[in-house]
Backbone of each chain as ProteinMPNN parsed JSONL, in Angstrom:
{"seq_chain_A": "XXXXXXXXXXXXXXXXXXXXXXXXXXXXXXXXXXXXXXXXXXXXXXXXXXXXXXXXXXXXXXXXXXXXXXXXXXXXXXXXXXXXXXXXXXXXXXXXXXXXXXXXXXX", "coords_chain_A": {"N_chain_A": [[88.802, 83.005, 121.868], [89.403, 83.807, 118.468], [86.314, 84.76, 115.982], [87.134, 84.494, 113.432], [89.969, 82.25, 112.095], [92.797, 81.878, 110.8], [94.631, 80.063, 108.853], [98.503, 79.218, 107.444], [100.018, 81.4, 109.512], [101.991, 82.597, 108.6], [103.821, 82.173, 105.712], [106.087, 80.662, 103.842], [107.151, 80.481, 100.427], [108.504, 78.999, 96.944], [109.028, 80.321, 93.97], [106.336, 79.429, 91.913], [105.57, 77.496, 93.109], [102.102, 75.603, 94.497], [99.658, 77.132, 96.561], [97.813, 76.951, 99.32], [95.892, 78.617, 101.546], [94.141, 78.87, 104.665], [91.13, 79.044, 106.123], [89.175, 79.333, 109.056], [85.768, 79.683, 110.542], [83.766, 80.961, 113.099], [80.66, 82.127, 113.514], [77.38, 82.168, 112.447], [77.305, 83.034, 108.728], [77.007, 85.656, 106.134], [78.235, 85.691, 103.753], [81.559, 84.923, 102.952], [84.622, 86.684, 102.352], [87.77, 86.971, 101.226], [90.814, 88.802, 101.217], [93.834, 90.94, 99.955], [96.252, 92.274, 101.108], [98.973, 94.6, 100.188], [102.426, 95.794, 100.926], [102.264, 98.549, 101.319], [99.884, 99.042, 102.503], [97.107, 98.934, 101.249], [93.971, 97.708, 100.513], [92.764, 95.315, 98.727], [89.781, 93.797, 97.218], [89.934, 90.307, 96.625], [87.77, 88.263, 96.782], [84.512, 87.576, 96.821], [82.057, 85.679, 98.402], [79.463, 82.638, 99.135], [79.171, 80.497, 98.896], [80.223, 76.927, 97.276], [82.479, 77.374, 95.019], [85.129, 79.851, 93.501], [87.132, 81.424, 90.75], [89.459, 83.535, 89.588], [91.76, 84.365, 87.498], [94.631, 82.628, 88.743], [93.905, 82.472, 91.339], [92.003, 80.576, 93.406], [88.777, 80.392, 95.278], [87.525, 79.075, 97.325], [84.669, 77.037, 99.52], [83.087, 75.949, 102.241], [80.164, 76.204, 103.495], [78.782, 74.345, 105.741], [80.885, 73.097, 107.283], [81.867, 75.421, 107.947], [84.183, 76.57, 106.868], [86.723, 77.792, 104.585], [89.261, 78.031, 102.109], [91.734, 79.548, 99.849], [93.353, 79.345, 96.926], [96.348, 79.469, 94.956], [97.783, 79.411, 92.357], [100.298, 78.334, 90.639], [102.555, 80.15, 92.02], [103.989, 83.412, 92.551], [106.612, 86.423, 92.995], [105.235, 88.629, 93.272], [103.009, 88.021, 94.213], [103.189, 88.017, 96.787], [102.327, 89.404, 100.09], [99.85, 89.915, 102.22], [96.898, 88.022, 103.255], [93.889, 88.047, 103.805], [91.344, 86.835, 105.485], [87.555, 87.369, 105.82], [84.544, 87.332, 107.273], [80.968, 87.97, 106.602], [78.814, 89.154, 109.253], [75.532, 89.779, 110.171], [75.465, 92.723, 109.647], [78.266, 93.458, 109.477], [81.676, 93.32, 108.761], [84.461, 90.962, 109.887], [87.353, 90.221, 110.637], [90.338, 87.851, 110.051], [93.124, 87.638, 111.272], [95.096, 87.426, 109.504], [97.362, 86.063, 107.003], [100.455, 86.438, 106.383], [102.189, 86.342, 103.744], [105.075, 85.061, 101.309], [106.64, 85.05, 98.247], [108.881, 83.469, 97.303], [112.189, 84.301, 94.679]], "CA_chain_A": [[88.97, 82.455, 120.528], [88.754, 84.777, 117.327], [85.805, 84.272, 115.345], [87.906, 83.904, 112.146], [90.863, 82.631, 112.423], [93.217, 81.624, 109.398], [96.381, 79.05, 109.007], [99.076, 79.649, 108.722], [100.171, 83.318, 109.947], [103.184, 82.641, 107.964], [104.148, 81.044, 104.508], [106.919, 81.154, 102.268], [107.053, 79.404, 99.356], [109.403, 79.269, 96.395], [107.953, 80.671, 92.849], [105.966, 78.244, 91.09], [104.382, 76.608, 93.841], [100.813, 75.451, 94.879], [99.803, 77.529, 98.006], [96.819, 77.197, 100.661], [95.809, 79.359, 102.621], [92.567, 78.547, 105.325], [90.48, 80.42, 107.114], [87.803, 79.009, 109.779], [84.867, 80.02, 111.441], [82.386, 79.998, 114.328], [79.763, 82.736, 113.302], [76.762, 82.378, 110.875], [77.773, 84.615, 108.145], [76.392, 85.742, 105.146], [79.152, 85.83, 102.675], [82.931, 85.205, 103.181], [85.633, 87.544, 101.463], [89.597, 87.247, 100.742], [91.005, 90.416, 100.66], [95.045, 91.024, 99.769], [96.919, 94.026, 101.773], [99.831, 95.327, 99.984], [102.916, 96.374, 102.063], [102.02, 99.667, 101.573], [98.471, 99.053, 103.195], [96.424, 99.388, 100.438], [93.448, 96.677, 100.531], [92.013, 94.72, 97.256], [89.06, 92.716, 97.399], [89.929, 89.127, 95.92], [86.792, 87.324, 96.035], [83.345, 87.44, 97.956], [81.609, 84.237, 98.341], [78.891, 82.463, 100.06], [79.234, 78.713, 98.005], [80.724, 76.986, 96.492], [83.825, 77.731, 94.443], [85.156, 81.15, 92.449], [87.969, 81.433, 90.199], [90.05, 84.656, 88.954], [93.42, 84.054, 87.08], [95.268, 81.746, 89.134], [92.975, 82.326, 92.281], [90.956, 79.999, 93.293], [88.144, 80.481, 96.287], [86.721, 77.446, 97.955], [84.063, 77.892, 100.261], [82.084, 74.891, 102.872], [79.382, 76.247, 104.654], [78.152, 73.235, 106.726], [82.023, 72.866, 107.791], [82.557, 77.152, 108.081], [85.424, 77.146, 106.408], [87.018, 78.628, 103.567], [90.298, 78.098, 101.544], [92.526, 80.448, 99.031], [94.773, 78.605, 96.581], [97.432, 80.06, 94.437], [98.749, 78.386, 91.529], [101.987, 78.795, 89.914], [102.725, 81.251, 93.065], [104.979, 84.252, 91.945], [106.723, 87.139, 93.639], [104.175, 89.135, 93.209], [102.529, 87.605, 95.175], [103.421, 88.279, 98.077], [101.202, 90.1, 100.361], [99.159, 89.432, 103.519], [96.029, 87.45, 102.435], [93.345, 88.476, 104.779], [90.191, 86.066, 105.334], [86.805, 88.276, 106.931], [83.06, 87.176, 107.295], [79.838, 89.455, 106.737], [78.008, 88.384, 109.853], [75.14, 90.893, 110.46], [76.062, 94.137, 108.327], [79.507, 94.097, 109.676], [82.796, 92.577, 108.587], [84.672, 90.619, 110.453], [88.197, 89.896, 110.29], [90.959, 87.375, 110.463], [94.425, 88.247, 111.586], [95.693, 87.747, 107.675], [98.781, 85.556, 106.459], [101.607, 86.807, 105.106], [102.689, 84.901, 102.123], [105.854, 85.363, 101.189], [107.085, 84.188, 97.266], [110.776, 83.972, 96.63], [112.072, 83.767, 93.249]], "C_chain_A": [[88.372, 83.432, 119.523], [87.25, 84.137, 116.391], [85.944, 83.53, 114.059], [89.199, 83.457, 112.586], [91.678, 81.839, 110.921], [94.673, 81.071, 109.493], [96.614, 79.551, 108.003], [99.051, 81.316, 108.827], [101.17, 83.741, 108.982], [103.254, 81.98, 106.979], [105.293, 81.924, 103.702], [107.251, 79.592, 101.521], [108.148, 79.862, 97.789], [108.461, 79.513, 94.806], [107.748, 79.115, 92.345], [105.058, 77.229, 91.909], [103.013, 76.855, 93.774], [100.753, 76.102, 96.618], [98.08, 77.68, 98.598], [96.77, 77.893, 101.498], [94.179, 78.963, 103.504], [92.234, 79.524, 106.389], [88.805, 79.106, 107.883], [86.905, 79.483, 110.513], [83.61, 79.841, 111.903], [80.885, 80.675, 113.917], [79.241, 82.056, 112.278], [77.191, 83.64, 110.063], [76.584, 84.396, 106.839], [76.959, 85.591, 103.785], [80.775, 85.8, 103.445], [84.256, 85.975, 102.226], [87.004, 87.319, 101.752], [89.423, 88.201, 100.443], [92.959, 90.336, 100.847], [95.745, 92.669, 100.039], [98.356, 94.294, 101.394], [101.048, 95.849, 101.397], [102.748, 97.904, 102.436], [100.299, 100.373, 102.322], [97.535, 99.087, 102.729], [95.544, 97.75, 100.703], [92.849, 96.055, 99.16], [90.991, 93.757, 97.604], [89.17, 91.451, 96.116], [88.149, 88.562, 95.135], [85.252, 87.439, 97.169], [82.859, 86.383, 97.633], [80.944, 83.714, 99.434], [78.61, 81.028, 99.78], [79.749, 78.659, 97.461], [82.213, 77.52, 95.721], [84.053, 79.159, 93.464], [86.352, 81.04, 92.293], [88.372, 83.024, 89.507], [91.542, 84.565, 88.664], [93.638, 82.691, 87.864], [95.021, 81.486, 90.695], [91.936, 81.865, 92.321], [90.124, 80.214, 94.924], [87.533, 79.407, 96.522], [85.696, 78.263, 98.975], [82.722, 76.272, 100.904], [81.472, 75.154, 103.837], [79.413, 75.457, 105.798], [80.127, 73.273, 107.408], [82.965, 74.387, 107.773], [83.725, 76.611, 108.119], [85.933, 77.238, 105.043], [88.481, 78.167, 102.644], [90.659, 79.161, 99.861], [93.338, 79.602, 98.953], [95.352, 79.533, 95.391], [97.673, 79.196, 93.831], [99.316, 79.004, 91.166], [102.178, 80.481, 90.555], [103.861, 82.178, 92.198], [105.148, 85.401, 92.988], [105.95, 88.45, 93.798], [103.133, 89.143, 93.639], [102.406, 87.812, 96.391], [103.121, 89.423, 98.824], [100.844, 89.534, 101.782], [97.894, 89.29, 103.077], [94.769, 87.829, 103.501], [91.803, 87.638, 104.341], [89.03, 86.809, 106.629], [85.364, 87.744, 106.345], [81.959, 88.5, 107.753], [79.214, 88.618, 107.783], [76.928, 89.98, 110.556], [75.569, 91.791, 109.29], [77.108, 94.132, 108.892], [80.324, 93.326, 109.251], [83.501, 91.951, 109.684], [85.969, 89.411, 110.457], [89.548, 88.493, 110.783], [92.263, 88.254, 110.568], [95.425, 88.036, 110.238], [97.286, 86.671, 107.751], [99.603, 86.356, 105.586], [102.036, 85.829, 104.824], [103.757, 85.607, 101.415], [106.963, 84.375, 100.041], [108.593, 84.149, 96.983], [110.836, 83.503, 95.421], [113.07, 82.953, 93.376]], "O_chain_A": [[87.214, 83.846, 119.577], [87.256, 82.924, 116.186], [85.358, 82.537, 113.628], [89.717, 84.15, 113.462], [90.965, 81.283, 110.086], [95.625, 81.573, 110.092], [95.788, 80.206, 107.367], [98.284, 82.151, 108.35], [101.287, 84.893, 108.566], [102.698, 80.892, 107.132], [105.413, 83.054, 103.23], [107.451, 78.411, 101.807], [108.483, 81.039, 97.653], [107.392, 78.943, 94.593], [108.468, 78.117, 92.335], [104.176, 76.457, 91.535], [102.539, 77.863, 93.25], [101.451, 75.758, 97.572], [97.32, 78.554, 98.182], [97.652, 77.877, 102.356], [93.166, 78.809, 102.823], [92.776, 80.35, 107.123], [87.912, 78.449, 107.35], [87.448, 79.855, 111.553], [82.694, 79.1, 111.544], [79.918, 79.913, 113.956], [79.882, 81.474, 111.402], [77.374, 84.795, 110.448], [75.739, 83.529, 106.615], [76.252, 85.39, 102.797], [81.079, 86.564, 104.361], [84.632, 85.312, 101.26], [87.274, 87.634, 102.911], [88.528, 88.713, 99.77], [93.404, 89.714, 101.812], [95.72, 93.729, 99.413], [99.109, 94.221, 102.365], [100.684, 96.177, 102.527], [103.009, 98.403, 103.531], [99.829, 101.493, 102.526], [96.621, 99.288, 103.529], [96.193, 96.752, 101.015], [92.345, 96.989, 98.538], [91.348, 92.834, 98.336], [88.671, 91.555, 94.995], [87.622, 88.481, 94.026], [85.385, 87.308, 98.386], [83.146, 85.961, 96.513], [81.345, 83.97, 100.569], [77.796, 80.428, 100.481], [80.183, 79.612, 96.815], [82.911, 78.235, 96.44], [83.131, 79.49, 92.719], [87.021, 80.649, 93.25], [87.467, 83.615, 88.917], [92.403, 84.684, 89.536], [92.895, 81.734, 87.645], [95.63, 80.618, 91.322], [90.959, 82.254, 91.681], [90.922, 80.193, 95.861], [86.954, 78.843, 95.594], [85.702, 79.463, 99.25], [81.835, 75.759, 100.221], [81.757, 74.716, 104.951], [80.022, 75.829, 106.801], [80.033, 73.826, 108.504], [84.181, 74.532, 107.651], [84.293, 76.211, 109.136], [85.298, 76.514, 104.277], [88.284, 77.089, 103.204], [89.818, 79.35, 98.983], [93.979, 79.048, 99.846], [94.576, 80.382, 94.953], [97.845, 78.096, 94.357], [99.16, 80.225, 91.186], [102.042, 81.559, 89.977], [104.515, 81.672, 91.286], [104.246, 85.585, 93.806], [106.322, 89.251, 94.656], [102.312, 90.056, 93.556], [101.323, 87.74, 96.971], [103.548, 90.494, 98.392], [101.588, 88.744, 102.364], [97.462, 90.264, 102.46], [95.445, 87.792, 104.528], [91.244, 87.739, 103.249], [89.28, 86.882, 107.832], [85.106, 87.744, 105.141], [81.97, 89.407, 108.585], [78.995, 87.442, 107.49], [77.395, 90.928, 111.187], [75.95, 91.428, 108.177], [77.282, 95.34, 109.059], [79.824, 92.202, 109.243], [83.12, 92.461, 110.737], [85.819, 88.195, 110.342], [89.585, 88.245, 111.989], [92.403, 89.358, 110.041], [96.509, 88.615, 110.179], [98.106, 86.765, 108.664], [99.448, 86.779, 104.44], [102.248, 84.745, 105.368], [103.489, 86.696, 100.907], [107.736, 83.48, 100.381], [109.225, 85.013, 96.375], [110.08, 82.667, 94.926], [113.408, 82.238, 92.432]]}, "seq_chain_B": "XXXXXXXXXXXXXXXXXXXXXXXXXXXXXXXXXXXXXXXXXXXXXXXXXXXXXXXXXXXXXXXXXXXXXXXXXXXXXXXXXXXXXXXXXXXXXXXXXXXXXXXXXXXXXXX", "coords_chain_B": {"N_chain_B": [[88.539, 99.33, 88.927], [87.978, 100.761, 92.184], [86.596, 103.762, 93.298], [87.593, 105.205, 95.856], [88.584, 107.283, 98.085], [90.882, 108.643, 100.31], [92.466, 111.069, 102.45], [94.682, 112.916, 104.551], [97.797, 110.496, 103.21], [99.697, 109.849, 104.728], [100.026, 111.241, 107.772], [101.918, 112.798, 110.661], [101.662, 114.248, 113.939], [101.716, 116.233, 116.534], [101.095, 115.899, 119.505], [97.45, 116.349, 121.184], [96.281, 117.557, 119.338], [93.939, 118.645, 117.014], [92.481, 116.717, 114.357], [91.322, 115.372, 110.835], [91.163, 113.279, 108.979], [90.044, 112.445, 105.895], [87.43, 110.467, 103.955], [86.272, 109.841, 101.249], [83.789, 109.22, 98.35], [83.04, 108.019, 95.35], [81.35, 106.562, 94.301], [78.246, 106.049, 94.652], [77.733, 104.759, 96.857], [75.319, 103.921, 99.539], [76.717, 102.527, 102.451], [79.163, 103.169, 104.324], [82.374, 102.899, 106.466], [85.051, 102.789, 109.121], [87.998, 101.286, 109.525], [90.56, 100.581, 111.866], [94.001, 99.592, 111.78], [97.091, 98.273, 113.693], [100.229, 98.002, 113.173], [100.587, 94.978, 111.909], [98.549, 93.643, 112.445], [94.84, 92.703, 113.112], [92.464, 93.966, 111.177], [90.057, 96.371, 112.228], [86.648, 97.224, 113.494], [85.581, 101.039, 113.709], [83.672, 102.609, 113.18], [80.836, 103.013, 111.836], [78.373, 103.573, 108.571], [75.143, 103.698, 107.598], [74.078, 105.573, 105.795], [73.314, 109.09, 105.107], [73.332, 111.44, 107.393], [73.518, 109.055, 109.493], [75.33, 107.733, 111.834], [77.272, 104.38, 113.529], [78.958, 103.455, 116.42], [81.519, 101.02, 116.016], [82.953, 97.949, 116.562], [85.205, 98.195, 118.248], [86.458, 100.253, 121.028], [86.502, 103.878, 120.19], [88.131, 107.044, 120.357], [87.652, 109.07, 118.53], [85.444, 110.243, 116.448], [82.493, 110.726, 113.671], [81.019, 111.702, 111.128], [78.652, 111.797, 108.268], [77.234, 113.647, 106.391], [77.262, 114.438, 103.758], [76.652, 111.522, 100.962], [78.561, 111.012, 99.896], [80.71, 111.569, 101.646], [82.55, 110.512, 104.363], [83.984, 112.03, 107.18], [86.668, 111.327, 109.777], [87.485, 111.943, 113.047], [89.493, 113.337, 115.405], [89.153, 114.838, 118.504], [91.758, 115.635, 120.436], [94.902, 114.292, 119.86], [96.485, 111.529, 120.391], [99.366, 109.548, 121.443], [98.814, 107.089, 121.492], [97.134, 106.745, 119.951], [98.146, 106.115, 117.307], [98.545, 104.459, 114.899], [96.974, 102.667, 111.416], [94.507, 103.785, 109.484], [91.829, 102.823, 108.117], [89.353, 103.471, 105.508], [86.258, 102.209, 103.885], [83.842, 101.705, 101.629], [80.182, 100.469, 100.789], [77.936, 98.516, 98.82], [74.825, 97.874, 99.965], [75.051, 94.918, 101.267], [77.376, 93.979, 100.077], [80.472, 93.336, 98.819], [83.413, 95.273, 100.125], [84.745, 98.269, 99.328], [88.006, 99.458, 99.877], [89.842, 102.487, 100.897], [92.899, 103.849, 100.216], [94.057, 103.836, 103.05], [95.292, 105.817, 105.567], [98.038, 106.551, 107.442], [98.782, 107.534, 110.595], [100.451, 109.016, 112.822], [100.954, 110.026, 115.973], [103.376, 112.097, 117.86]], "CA_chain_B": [[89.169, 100.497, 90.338], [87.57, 101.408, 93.308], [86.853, 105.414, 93.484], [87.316, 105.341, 97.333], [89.383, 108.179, 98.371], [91.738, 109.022, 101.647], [93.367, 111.97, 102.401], [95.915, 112.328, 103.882], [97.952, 108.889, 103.412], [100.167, 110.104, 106.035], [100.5, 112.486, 108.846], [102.591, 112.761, 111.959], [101.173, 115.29, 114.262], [101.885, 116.575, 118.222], [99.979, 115.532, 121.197], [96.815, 117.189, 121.312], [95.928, 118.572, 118.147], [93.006, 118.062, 116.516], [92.991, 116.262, 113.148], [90.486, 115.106, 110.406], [90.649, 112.163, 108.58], [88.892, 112.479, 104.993], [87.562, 109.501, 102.674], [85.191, 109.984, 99.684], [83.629, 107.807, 97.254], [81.981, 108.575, 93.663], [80.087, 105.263, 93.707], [77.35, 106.333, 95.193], [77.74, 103.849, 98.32], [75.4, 104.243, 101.053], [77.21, 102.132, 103.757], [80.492, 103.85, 104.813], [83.09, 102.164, 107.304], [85.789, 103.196, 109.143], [88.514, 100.756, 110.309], [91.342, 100.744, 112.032], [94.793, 98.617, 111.763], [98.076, 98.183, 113.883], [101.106, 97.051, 112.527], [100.597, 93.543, 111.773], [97.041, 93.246, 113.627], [93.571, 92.438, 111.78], [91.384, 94.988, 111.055], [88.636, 96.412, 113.346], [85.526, 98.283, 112.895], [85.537, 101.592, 114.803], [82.507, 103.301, 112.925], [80.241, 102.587, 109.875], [77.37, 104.911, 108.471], [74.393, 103.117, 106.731], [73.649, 106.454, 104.775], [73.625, 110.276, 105.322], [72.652, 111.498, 108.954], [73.335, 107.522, 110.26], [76.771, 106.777, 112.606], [77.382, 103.798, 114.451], [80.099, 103.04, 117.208], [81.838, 99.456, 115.474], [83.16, 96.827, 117.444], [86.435, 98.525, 119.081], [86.078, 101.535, 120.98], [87.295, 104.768, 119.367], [88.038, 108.019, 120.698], [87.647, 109.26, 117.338], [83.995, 110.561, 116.085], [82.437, 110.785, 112.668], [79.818, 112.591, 110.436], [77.741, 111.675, 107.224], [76.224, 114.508, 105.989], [77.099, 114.079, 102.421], [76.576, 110.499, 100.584], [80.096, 110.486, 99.367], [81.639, 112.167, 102.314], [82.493, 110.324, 105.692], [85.127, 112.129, 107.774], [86.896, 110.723, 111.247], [87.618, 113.218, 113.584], [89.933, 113.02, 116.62], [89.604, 116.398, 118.783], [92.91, 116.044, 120.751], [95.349, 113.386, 119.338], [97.734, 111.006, 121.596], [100.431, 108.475, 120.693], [97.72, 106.169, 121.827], [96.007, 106.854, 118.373], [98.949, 106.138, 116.415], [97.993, 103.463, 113.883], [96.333, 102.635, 110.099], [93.076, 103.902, 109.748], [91.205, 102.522, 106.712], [87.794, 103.646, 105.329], [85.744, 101.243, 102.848], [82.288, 101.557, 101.295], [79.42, 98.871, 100.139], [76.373, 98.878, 98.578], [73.971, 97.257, 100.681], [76.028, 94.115, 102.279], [77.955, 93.066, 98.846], [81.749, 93.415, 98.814], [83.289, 96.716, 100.562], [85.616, 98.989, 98.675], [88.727, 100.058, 100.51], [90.336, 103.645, 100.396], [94.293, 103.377, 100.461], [94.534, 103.725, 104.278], [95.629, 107.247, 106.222], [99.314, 106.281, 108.075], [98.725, 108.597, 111.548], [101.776, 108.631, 113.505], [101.282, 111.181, 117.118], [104.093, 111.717, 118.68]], "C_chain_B": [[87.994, 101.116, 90.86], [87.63, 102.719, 93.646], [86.438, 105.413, 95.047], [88.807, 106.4, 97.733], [89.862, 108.395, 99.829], [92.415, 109.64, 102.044], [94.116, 112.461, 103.931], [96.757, 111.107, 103.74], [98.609, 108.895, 104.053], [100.441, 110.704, 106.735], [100.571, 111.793, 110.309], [102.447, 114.488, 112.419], [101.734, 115.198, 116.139], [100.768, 115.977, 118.416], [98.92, 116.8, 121.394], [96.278, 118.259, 120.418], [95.09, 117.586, 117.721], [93.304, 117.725, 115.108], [91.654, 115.362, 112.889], [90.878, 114.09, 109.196], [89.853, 112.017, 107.326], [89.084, 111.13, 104.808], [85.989, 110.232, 102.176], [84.923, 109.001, 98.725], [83.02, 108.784, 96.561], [81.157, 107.29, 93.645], [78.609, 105.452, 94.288], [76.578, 105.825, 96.172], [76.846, 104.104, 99.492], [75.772, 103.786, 102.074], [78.765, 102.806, 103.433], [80.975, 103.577, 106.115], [84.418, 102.945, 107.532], [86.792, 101.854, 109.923], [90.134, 100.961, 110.828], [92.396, 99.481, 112.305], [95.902, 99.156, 112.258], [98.799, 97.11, 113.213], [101.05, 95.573, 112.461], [99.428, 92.704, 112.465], [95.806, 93.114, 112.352], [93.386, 93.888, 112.252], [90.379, 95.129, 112.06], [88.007, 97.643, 113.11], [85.667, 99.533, 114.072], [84.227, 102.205, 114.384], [82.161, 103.032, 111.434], [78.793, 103.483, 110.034], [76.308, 103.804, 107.539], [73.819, 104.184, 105.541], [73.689, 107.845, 105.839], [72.527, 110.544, 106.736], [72.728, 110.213, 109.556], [74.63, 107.366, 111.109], [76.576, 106.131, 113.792], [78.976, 103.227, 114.909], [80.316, 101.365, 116.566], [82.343, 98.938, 117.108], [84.781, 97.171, 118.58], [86.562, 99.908, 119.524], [87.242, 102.44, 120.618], [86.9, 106.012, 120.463], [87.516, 109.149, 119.54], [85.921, 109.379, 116.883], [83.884, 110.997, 114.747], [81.268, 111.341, 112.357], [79.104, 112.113, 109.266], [76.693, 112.89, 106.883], [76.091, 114.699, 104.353], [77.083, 112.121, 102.062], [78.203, 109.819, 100.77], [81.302, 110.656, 100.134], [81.828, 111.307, 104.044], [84.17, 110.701, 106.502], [85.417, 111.803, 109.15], [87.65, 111.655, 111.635], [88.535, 112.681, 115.19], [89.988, 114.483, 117.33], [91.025, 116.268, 119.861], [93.605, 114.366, 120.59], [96.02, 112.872, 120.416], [98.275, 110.118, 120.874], [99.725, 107.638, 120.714], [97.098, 105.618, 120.237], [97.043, 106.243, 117.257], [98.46, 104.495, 115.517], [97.518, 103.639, 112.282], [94.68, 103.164, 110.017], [92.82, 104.183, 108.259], [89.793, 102.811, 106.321], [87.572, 102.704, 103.895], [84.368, 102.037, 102.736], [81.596, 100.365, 100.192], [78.383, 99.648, 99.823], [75.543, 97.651, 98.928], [75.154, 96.421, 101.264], [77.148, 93.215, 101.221], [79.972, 93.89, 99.554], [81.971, 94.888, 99.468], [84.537, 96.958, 99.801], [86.532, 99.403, 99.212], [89.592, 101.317, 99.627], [92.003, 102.718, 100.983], [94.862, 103.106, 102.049], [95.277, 105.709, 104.788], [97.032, 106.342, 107.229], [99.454, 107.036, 108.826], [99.7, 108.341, 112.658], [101.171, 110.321, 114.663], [102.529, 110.861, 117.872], [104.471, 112.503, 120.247]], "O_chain_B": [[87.189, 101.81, 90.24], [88.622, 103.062, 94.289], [85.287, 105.572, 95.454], [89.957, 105.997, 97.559], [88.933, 108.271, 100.627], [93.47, 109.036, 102.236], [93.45, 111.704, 104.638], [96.187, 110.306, 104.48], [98.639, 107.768, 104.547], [101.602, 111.034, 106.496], [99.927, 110.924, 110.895], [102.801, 115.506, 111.824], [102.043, 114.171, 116.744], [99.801, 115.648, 117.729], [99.282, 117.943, 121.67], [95.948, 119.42, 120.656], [95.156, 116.361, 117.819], [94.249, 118.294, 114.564], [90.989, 114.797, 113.756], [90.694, 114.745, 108.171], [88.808, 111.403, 107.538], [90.088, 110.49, 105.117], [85.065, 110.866, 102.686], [85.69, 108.113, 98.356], [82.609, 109.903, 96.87], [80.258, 107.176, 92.812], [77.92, 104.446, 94.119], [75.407, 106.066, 96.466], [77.414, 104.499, 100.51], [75.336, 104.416, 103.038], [79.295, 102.841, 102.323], [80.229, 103.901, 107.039], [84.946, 103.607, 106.639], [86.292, 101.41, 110.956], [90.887, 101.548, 110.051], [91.983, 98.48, 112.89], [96.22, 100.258, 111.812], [98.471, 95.986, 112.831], [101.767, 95.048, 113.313], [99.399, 91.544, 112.875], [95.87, 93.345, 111.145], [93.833, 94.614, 113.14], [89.897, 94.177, 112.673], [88.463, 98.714, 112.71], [85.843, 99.191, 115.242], [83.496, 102.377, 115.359], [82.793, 102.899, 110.385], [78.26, 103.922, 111.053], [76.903, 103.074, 106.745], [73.227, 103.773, 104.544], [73.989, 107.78, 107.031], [71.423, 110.068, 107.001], [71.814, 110.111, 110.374], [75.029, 106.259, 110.747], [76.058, 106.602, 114.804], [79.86, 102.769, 114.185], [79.382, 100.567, 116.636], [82.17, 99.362, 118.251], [85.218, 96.423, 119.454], [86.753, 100.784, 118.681], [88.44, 102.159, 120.641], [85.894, 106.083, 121.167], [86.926, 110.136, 119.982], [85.241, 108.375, 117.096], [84.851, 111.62, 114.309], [80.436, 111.503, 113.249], [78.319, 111.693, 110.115], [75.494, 112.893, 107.162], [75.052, 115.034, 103.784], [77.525, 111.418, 102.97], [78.747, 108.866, 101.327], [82.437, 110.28, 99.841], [81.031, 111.71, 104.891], [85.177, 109.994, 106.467], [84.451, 111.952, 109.899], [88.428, 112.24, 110.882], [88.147, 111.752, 115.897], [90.764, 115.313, 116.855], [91.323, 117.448, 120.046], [93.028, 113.384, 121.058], [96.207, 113.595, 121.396], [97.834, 109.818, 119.764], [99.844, 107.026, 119.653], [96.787, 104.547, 119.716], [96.491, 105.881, 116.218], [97.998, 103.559, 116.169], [97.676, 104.773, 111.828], [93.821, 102.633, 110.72], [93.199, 105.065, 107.488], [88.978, 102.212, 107.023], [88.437, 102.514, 103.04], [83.92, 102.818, 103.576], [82.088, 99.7, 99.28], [77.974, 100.756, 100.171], [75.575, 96.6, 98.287], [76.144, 97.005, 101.708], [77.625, 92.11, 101.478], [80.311, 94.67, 100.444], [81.039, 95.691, 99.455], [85.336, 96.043, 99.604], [86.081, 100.536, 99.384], [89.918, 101.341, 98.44], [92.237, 101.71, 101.65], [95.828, 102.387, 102.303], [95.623, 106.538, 103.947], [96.618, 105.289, 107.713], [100.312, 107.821, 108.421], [99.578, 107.328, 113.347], [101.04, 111.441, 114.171], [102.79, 109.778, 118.396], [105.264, 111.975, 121.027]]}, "name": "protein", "num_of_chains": 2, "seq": "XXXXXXXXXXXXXXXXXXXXXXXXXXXXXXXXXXXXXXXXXXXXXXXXXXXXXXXXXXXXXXXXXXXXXXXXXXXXXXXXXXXXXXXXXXXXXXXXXXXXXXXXXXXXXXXXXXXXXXXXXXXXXXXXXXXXXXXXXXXXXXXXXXXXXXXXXXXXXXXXXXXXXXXXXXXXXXXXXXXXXXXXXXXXXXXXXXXXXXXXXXXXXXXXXXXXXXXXXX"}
């Protein structure tokens, strides 16, 4: 069993939607991060977080210790969107990754 | 923007040639990471540097060896390449254990 692991693997959704993405895990960590991988491989860090909730544009980060786990929502989804969403815990000094959703917006 | 640098972003090389791997930062980062990604696979640590003169083996073994001798400089080194190797190989840097910076990724194709 991965330490992270993140529903679903797959999403498509039509523009304009509300979209979830989750991520769970078994480790103590120190901080959990969303990160968004480009098809061209390029990585962006969304959001780091260790409580609590964080907001940027139309990204929102959730975040429930006591119940390790995590959620990424998307409002008013757009094609632009679309990406592989990647959910990874600091446990120790190292990262520690999930296997990432692709999210996939049609217009 | 992230001044995390990666050169080259892609090379396809023979069997058995050696090949180097830059990334660079200007932030003045001392942790430096190297990971590596197959097509459609998570990420995995093969080597991270806590500062200049520091490398440690990550969590997936690598044939692949690395250096720190400048702050800003961590290069990954393969001395004879195989198709084996063929994959993404991403370098990041942090300061202390806060968010890590990713370079664009290196695209290493042996064939």
């Amino acid at each position: 069993k991965n330490e992270v692991e993140q529903s679903p693997q797959n999403l498509t959704a039509q523009e304009g939607e509300f979209i979830t993405i989750n991520c769970s895990y078994s480790v103590g960590i120190s901080a959990l991060h969303w990160l968004q991988q480009h098809p061209g491989g390029g990585i962006v860090s969304l959001f780091m977080l260790s409580s609590g909730k964080k907001k940027h544009g139309r990204l929102i980060a959730t975040i429930n210790i006591q119940e390790k786990h995590s959620s990424l929502h998307i409002t008013a989804s757009h094609p632009r969107d679309s990406a592989v969403y990647i959910c990874a815990v600091t446990s120790g000094s190292r990262l520690t990754f999930g296997e990432g959703t692709q999210l996939t917006v049609n217009p | 923007e992230a001044d995390i640098y990666q050169t080259p972003r892609y090379l396809v090389i023979g069997t058995g040639k050696k090949i180097t791997l830059e990334c660079s930062q200007t932030m003045g980062h001392d942790k430096m990471y190297w990971y590596q990604q197959d097509p459609g696979m998570e990420l995995h640590l093969i080597h991270y540097s806590y500062g200049v003169n520091s490398t440690e083996k990550g969590d997936l073994s690598s044939e692949s060896t690395v250096s720190r001798i400048r702050t800003e400089h961590f290069p990954l080194t393969l001395e004879s390449a195989r198709p084996s190797h063929t994959s993404q190989y991403l370098c990041a840097s942090s300061e202390y254990d806060n968010e890590q910076f990713f370079g664009p990724g290196t695209r290493l194709t042996v064939l």
